[in-house]
Steps between C-alpha positions, in 0.01 A plus 500: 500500500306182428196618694476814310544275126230290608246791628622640140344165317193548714429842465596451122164282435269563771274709331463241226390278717156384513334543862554248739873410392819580613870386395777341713884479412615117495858555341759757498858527296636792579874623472650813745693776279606758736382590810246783630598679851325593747237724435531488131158502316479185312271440179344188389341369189314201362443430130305232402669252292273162425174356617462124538143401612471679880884548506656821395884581434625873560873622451580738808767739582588744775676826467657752712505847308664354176670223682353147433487338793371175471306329174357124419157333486175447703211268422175537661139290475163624482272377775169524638437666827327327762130605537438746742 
């Protein structure tokens, strides 16, 4: 569930980005609600909450069907790629 809130964040802002940056998760809070089984298509979202400099603050939440599964925060930074 946390891998799929954090690709959420990522895919939330990517295209905004300018080319040769990326973001990386440094923090999550996140609380289970209910759980998915097996099988079960689960559905993620990221919603950008605050910016601070490079740093970036997104509430998240997972649901199954109409269940919510899971909810909390992520915070990402901006950084620059290596040169290729």
């Amino acid at each position: 569930m946390i891998s799929l809130m954090e690709l959420a964040c990522h895919e939330a802002i990517r295209a905004a980005l300018p080319a040769g940056q990326t973001s990386v998760g440094f923090e999550v809070h996140v609380f289970h609600k209910a759980p998915a089984h097996f099988g079960q298509a689960v559905v993620a979202t990221g919603t950008l909450l605050e910016t601070n400099g490079r740093k970036l603050t997104f509430a998240v939440e997972c649901h199954c069907g109409e269940t919510l599964i899971g909810e909390g925060t992520h915070r990402r930074a901006v950084i620059q790629l290596p040169a290729s």
